[in-house]
mmCIF file of the N, C-alpha and C atoms, coordinates in Angstrom:
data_MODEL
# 
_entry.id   MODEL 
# 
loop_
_atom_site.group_PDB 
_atom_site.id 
_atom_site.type_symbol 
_atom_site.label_atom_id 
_atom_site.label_alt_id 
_atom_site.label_comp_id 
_atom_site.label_asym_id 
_atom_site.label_entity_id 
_atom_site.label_seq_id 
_atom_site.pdbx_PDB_ins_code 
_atom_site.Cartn_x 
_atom_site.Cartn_y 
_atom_site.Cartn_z 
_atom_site.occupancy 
_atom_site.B_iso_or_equiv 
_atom_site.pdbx_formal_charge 
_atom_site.auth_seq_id 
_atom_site.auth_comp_id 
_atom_site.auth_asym_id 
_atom_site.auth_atom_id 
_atom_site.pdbx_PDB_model_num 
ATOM 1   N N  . UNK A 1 1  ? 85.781  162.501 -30.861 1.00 0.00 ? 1  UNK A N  1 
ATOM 2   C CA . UNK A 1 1  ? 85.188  163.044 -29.663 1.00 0.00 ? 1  UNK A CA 1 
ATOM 3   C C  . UNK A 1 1  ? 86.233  163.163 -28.541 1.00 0.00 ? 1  UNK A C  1 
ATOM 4   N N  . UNK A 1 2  ? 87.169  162.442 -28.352 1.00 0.00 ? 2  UNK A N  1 
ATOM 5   C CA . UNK A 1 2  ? 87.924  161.894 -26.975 1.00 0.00 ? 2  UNK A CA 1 
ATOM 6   C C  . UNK A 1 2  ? 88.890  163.463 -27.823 1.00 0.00 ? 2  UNK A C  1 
ATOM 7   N N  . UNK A 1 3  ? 89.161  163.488 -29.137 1.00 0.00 ? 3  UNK A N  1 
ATOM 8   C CA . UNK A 1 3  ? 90.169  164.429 -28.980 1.00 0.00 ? 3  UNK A CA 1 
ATOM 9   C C  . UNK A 1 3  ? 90.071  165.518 -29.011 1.00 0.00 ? 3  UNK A C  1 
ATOM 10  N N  . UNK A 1 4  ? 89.104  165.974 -28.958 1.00 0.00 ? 4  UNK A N  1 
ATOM 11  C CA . UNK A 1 4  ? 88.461  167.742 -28.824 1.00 0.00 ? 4  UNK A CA 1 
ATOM 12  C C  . UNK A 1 4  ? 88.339  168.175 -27.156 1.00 0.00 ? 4  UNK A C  1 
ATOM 13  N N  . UNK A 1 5  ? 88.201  167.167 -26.575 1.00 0.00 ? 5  UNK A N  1 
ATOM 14  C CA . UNK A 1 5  ? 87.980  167.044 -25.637 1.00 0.00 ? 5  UNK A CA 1 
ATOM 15  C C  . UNK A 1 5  ? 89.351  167.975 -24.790 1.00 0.00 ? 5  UNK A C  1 
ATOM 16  N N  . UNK A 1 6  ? 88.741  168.841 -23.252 1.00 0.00 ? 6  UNK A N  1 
ATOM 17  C CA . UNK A 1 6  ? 89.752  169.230 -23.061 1.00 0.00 ? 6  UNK A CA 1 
ATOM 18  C C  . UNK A 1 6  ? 90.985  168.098 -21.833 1.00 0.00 ? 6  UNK A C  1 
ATOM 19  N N  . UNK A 1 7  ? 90.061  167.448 -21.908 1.00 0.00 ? 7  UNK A N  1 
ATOM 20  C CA . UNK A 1 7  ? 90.568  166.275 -20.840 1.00 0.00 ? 7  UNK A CA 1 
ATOM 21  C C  . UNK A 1 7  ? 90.874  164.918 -21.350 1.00 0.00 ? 7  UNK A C  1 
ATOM 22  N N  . UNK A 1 8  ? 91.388  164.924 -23.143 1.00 0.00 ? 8  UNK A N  1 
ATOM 23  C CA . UNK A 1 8  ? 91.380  163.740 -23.964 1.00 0.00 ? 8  UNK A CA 1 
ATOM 24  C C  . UNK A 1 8  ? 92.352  163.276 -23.391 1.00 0.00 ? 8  UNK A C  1 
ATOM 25  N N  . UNK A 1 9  ? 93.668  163.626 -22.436 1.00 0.00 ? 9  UNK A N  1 
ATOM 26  C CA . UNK A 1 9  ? 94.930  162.960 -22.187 1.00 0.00 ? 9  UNK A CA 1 
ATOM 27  C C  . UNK A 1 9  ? 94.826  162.710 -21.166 1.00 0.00 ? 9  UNK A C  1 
ATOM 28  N N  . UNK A 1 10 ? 93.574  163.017 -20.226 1.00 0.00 ? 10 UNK A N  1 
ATOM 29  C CA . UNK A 1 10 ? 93.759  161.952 -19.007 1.00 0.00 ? 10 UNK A CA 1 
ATOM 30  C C  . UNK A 1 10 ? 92.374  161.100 -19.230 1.00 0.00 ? 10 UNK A C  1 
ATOM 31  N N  . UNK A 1 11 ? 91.484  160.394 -20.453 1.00 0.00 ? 11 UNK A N  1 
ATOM 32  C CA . UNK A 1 11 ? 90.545  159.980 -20.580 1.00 0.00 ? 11 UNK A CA 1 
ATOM 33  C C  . UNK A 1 11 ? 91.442  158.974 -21.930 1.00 0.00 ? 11 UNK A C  1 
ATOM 34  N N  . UNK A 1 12 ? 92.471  159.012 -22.194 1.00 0.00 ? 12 UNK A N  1 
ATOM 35  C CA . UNK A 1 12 ? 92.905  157.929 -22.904 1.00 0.00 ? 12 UNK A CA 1 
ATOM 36  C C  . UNK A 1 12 ? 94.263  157.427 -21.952 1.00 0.00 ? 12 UNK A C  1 
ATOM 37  N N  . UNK A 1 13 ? 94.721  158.111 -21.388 1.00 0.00 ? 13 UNK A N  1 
ATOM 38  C CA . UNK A 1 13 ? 95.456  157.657 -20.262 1.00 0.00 ? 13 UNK A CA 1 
ATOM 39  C C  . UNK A 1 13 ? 94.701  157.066 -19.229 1.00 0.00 ? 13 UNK A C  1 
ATOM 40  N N  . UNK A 1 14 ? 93.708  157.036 -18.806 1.00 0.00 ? 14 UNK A N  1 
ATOM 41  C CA . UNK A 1 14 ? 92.625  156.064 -18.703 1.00 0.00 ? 14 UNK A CA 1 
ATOM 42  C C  . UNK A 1 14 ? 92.737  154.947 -19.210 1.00 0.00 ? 14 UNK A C  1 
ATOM 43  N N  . UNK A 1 15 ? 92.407  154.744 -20.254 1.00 0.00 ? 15 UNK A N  1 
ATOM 44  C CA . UNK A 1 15 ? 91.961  154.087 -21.151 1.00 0.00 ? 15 UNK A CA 1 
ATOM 45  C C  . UNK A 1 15 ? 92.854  153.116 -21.201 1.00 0.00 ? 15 UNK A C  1 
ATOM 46  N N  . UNK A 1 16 ? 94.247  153.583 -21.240 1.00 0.00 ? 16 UNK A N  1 
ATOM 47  C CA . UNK A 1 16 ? 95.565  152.793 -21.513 1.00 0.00 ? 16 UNK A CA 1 
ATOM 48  C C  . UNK A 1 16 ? 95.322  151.762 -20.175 1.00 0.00 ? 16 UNK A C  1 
ATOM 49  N N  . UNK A 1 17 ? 95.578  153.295 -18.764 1.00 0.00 ? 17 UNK A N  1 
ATOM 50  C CA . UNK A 1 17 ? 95.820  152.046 -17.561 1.00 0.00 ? 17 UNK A CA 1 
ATOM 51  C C  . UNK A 1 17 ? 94.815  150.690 -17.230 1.00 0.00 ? 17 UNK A C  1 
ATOM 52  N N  . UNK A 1 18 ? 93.182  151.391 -18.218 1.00 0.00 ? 18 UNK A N  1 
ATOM 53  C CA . UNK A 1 18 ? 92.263  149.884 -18.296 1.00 0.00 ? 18 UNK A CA 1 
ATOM 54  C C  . UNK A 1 18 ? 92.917  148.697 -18.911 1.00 0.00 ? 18 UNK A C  1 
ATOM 55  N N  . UNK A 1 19 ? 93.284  149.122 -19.922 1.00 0.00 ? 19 UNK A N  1 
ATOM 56  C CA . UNK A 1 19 ? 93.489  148.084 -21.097 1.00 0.00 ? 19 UNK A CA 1 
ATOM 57  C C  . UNK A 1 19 ? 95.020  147.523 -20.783 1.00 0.00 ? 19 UNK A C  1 
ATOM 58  N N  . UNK A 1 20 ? 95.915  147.884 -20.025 1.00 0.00 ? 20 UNK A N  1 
ATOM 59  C CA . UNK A 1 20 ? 96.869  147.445 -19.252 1.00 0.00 ? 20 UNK A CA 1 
ATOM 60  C C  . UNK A 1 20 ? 96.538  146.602 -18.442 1.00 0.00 ? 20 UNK A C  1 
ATOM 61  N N  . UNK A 1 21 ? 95.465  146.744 -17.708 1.00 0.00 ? 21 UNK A N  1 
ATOM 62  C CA . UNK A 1 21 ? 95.228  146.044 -16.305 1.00 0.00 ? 21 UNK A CA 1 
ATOM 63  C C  . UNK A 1 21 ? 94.423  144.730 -16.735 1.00 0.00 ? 21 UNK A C  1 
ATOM 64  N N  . UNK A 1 22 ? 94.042  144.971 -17.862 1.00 0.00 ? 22 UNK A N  1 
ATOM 65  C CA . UNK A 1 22 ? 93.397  143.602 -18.530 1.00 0.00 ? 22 UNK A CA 1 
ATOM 66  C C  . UNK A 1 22 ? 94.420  142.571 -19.115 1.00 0.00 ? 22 UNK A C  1 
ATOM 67  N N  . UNK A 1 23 ? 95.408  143.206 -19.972 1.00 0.00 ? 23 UNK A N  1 
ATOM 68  C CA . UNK A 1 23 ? 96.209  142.676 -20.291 1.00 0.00 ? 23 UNK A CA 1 
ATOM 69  C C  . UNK A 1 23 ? 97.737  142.165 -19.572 1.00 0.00 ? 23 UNK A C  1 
ATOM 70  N N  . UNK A 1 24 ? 97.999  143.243 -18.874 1.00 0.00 ? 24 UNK A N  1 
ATOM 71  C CA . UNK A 1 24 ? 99.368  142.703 -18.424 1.00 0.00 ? 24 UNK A CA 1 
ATOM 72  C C  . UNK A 1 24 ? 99.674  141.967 -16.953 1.00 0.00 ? 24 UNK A C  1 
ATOM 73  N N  . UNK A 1 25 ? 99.520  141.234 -16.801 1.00 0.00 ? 25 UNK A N  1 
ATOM 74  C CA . UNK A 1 25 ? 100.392 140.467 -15.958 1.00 0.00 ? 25 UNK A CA 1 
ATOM 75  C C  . UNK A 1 25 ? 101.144 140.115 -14.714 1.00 0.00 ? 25 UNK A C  1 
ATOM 76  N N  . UNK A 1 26 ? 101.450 141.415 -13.989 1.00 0.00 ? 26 UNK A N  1 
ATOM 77  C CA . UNK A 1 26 ? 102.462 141.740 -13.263 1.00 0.00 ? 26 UNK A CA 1 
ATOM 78  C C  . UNK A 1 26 ? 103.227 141.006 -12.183 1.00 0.00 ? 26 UNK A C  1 
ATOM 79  N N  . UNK A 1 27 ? 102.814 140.184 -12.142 1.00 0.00 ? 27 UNK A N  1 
ATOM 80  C CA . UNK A 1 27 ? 103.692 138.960 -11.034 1.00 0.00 ? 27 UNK A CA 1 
ATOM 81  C C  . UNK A 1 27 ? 104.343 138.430 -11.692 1.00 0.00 ? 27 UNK A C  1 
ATOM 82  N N  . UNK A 1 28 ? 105.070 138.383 -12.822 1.00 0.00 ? 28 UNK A N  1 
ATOM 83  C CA . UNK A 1 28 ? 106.747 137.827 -13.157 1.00 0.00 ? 28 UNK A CA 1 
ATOM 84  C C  . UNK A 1 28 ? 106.215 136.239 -13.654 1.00 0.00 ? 28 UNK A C  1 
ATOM 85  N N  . UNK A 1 29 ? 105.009 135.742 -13.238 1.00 0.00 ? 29 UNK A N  1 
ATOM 86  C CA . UNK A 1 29 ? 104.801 134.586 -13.643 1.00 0.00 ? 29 UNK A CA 1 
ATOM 87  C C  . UNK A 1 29 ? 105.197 133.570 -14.995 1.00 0.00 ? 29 UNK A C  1 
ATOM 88  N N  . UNK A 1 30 ? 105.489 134.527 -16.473 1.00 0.00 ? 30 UNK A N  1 
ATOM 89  C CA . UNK A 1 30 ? 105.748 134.951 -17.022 1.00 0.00 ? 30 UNK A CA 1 
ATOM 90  C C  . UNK A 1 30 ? 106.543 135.638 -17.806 1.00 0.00 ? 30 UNK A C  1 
ATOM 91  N N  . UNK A 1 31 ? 107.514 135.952 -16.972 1.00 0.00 ? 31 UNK A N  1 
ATOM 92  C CA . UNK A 1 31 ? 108.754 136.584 -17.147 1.00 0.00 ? 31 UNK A CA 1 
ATOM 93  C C  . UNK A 1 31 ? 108.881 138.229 -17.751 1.00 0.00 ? 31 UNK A C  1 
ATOM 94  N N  . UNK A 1 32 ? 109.498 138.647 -16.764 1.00 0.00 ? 32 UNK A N  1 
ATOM 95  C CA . UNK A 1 32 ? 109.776 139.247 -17.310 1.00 0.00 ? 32 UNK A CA 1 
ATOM 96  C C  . UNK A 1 32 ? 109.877 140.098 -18.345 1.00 0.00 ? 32 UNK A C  1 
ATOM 97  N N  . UNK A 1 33 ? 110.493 139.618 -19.897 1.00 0.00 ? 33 UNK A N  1 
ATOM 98  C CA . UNK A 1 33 ? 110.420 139.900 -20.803 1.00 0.00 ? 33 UNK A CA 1 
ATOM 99  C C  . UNK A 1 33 ? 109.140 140.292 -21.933 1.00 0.00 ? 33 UNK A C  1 
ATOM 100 N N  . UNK A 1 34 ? 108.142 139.165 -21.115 1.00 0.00 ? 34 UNK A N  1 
ATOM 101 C CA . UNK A 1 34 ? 106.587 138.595 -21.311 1.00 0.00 ? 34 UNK A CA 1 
ATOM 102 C C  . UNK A 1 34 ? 106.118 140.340 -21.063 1.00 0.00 ? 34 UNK A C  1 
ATOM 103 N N  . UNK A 1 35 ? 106.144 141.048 -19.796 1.00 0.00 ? 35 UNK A N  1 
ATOM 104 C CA . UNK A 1 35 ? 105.546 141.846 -19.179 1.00 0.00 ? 35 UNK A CA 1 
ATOM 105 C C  . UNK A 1 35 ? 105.986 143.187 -20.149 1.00 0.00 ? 35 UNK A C  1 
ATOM 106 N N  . UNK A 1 36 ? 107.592 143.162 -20.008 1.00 0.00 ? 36 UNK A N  1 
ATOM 107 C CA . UNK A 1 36 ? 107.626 144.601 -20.923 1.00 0.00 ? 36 UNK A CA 1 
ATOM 108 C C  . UNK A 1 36 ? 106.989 144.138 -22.539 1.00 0.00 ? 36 UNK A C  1 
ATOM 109 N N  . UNK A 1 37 ? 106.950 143.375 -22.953 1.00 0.00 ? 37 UNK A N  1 
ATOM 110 C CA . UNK A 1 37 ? 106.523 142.667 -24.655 1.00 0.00 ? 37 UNK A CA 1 
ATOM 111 C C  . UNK A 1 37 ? 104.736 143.679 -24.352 1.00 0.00 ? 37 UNK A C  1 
ATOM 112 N N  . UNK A 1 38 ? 104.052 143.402 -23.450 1.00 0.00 ? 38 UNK A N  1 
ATOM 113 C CA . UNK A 1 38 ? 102.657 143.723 -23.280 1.00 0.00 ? 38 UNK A CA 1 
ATOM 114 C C  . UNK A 1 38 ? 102.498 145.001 -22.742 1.00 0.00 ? 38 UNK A C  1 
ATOM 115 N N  . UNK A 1 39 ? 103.161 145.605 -22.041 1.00 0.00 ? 39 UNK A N  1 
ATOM 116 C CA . UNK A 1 39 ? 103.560 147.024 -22.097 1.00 0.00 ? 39 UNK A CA 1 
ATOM 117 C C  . UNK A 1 39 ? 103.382 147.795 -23.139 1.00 0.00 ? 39 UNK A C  1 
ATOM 118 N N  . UNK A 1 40 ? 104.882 147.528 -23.959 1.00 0.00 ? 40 UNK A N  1 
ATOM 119 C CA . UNK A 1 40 ? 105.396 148.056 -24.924 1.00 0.00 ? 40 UNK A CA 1 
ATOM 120 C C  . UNK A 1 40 ? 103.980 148.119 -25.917 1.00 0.00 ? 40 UNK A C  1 
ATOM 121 N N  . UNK A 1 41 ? 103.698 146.560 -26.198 1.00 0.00 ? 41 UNK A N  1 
ATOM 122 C CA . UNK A 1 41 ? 102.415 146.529 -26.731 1.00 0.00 ? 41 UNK A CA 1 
ATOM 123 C C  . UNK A 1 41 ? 100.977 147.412 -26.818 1.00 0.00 ? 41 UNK A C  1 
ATOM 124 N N  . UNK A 1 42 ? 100.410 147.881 -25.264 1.00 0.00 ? 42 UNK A N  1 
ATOM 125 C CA . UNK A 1 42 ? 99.369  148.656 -25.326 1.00 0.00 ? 42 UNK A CA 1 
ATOM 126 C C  . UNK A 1 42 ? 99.467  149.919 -25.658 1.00 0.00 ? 42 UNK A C  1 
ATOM 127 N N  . UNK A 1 43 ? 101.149 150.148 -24.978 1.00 0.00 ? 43 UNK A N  1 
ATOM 128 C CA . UNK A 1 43 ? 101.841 152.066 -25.216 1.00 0.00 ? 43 UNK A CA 1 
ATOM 129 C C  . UNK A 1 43 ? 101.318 151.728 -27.274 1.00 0.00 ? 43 UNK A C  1 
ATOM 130 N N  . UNK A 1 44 ? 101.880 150.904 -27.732 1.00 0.00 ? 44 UNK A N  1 
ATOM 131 C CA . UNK A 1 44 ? 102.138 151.076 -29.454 1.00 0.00 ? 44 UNK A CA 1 
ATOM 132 C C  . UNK A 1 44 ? 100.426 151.266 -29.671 1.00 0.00 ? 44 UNK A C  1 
ATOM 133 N N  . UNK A 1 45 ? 99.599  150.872 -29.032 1.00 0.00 ? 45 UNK A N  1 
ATOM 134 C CA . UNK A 1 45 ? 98.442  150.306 -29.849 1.00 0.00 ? 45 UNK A CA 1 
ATOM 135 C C  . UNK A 1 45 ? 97.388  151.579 -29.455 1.00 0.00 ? 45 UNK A C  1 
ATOM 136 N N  . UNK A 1 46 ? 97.958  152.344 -28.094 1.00 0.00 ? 46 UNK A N  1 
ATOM 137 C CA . UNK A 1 46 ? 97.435  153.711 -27.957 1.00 0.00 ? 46 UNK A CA 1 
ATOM 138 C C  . UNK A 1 46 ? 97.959  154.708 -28.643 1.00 0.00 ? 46 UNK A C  1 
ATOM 139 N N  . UNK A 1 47 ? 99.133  154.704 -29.086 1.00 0.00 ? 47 UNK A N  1 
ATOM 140 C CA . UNK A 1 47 ? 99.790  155.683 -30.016 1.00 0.00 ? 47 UNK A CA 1 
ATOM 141 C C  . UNK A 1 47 ? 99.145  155.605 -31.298 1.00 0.00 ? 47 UNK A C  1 
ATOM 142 N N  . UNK A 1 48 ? 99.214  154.422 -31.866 1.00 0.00 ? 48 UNK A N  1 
ATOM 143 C CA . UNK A 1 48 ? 98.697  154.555 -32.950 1.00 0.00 ? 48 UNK A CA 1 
ATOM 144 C C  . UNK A 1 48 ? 96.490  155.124 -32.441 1.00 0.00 ? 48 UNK A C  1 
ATOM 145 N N  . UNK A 1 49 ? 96.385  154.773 -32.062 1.00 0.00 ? 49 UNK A N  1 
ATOM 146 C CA . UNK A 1 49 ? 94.637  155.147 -31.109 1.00 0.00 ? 49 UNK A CA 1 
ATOM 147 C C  . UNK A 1 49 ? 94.921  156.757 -31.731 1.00 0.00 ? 49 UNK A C  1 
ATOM 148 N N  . UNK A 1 50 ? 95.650  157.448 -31.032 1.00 0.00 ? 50 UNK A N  1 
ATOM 149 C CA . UNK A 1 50 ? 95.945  158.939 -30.382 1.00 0.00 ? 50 UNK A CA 1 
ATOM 150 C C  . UNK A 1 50 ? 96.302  159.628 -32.211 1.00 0.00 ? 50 UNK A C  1 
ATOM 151 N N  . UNK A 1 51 ? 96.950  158.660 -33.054 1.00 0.00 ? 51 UNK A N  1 
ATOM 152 C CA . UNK A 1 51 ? 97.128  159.344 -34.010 1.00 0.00 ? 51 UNK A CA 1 
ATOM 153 C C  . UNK A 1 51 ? 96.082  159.010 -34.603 1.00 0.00 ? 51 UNK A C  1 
ATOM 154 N N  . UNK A 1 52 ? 95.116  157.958 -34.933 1.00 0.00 ? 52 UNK A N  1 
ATOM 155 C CA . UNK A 1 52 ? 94.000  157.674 -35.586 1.00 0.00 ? 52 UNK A CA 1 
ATOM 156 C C  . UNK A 1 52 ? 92.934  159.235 -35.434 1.00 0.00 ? 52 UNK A C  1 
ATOM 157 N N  . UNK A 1 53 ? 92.865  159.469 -34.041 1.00 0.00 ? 53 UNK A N  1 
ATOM 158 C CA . UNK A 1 53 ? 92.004  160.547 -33.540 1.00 0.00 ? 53 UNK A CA 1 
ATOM 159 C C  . UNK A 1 53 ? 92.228  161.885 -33.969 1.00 0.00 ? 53 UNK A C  1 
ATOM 160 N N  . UNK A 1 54 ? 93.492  161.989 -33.839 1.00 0.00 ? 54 UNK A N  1 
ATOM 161 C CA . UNK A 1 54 ? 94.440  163.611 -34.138 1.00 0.00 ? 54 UNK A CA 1 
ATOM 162 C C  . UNK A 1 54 ? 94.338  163.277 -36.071 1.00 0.00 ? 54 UNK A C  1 
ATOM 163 N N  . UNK A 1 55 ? 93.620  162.684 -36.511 1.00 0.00 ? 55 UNK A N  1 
ATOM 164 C CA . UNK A 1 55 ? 93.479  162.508 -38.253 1.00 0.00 ? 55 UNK A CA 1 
ATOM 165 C C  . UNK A 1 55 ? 95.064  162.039 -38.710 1.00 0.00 ? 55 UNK A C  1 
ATOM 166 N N  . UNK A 1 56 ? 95.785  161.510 -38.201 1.00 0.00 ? 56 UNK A N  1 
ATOM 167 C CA . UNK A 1 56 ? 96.864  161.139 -38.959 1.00 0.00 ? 56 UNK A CA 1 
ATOM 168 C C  . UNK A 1 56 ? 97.052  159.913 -40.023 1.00 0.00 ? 56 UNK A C  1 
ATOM 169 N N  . UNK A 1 57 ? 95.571  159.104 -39.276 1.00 0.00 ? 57 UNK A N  1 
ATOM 170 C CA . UNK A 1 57 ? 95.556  157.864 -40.305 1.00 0.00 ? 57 UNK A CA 1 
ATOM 171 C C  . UNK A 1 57 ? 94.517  157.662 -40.222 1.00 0.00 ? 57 UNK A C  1 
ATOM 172 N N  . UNK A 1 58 ? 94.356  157.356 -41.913 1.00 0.00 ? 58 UNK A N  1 
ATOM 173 C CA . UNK A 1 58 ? 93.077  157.483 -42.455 1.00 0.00 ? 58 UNK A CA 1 
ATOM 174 C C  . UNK A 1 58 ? 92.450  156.405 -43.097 1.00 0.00 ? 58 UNK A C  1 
ATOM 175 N N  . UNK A 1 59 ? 91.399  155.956 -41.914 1.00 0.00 ? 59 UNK A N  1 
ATOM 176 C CA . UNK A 1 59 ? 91.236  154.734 -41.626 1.00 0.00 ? 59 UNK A CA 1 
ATOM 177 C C  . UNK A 1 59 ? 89.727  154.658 -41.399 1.00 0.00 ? 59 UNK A C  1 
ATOM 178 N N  . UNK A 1 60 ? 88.875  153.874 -41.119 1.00 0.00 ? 60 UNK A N  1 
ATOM 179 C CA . UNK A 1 60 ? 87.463  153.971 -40.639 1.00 0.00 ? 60 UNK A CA 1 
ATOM 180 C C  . UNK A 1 60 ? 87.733  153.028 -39.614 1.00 0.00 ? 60 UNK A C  1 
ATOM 181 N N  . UNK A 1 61 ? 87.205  153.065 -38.262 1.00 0.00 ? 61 UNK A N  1 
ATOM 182 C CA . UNK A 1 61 ? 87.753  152.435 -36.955 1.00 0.00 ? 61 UNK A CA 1 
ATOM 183 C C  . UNK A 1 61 ? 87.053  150.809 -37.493 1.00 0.00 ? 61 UNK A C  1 
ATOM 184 N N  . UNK A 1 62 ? 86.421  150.492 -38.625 1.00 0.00 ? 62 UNK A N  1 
ATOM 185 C CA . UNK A 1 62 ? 86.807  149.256 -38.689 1.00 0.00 ? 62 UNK A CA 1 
ATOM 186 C C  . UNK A 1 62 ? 88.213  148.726 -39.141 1.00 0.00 ? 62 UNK A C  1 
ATOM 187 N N  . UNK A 1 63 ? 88.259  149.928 -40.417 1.00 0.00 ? 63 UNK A N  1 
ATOM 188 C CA . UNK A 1 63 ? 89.672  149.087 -40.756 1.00 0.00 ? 63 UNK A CA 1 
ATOM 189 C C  . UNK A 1 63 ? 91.058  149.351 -40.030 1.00 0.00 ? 63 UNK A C  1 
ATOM 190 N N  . UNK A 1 64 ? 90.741  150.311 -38.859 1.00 0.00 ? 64 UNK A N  1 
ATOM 191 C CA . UNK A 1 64 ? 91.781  150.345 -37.814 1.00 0.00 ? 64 UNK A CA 1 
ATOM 192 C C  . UNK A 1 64 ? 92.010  149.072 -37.160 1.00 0.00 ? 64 UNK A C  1 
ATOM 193 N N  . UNK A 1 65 ? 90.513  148.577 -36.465 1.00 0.00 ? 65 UNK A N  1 
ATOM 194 C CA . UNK A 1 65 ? 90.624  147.930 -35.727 1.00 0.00 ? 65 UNK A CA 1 
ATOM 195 C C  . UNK A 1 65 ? 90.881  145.968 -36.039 1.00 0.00 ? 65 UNK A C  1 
ATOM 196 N N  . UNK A 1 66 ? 90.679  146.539 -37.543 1.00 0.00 ? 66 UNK A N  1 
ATOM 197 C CA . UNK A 1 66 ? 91.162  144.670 -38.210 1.00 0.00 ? 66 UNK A CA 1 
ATOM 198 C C  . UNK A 1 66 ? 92.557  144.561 -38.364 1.00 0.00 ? 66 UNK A C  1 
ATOM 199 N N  . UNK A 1 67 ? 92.775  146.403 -38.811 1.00 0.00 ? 67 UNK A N  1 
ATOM 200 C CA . UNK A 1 67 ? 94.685  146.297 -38.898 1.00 0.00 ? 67 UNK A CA 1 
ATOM 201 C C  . UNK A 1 67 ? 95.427  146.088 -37.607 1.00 0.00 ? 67 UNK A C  1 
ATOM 202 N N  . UNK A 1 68 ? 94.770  146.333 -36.336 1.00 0.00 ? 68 UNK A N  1 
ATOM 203 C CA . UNK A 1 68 ? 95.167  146.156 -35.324 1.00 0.00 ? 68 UNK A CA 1 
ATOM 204 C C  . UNK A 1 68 ? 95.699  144.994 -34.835 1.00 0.00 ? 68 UNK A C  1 
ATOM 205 N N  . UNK A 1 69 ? 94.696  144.309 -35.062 1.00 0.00 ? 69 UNK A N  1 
ATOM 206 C CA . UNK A 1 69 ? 93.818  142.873 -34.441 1.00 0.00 ? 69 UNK A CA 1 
ATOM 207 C C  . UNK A 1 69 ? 94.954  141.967 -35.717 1.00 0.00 ? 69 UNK A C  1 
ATOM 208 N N  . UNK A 1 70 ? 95.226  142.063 -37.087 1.00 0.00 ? 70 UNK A N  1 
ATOM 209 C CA . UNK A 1 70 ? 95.647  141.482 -37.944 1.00 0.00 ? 70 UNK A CA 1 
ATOM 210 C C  . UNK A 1 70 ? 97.459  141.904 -37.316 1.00 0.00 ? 70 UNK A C  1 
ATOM 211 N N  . UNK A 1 71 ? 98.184  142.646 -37.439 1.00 0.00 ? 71 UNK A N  1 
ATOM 212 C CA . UNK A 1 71 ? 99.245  143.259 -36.558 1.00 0.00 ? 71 UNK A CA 1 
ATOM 213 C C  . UNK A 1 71 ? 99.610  142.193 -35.506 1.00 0.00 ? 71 UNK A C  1 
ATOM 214 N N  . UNK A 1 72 ? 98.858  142.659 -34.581 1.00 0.00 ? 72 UNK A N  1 
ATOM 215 C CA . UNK A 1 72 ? 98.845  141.813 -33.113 1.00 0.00 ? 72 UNK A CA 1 
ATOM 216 C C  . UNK A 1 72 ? 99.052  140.325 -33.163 1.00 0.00 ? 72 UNK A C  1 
ATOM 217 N N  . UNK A 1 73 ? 98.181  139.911 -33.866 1.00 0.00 ? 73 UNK A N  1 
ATOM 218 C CA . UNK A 1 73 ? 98.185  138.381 -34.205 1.00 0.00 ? 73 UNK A CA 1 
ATOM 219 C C  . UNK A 1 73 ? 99.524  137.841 -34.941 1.00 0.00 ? 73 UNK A C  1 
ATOM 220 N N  . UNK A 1 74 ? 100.321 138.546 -35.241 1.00 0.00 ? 74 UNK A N  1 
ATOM 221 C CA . UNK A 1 74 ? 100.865 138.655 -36.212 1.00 0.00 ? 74 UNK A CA 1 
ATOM 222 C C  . UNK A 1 74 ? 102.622 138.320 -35.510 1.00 0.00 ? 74 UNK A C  1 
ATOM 223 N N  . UNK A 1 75 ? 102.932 139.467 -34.595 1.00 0.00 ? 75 UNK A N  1 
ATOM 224 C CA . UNK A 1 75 ? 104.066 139.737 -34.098 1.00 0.00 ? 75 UNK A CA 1 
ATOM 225 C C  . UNK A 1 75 ? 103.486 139.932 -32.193 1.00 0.00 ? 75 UNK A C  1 
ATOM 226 N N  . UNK A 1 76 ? 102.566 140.155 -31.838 1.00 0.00 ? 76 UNK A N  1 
ATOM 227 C CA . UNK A 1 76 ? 102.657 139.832 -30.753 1.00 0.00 ? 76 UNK A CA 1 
ATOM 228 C C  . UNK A 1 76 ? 101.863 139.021 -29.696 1.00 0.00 ? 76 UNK A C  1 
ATOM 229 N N  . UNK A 1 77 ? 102.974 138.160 -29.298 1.00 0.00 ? 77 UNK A N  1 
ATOM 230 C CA . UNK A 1 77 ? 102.626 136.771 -28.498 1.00 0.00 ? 77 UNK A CA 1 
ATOM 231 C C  . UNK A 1 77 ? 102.224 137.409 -27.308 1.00 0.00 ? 77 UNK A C  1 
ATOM 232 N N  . UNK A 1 78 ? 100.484 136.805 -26.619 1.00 0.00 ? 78 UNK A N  1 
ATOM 233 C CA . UNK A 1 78 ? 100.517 136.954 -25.451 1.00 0.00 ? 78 UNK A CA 1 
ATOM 234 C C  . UNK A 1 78 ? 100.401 135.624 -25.100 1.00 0.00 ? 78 UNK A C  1 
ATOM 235 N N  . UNK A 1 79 ? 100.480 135.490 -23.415 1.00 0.00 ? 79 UNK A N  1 
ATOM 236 C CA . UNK A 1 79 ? 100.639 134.045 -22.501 1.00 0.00 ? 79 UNK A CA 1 
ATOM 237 C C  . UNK A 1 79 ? 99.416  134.266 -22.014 1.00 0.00 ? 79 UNK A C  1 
# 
């Protein structure tokens, strides 16, 4: 739905700056390194989002969202 849409890139760019603002951090409390790690993190986890949608991976948004969630847990540390 989001990608037919003619406004899918400012409604997942949305989406990102939500899921940023939940997750990241921004007072240095943390460091630094902490902040771009969770960045880097939501940019990867919308890219892969954006290709799930555009049919590039072929997946059922459960087993997206366990590969996600299994991934994450995996290699990236949040504080």
């Amino acid at each position: 739905m989001l990608a037919s849409k003619q406004n899918s890139e400012l409604t997942i760019s949305y989406l990102q700056d939500r899921f940023k603002h939940e997750l990241v951090n921004y007072d240095n409390s943390n460091g630094l390194e902490q902040i771009i790690g969770n960045i880097y993190g939501v940019a990867g986890i919308f890219g892969i989002f954006i290709d799930w949608l555009q049919g590039k991976i072929k997946a059922s948004p459960e087993e997206l969202g366990e590969a996600i969630g299994k991934f994450a847990n995996k290699y990236w540390v949040m504080d």
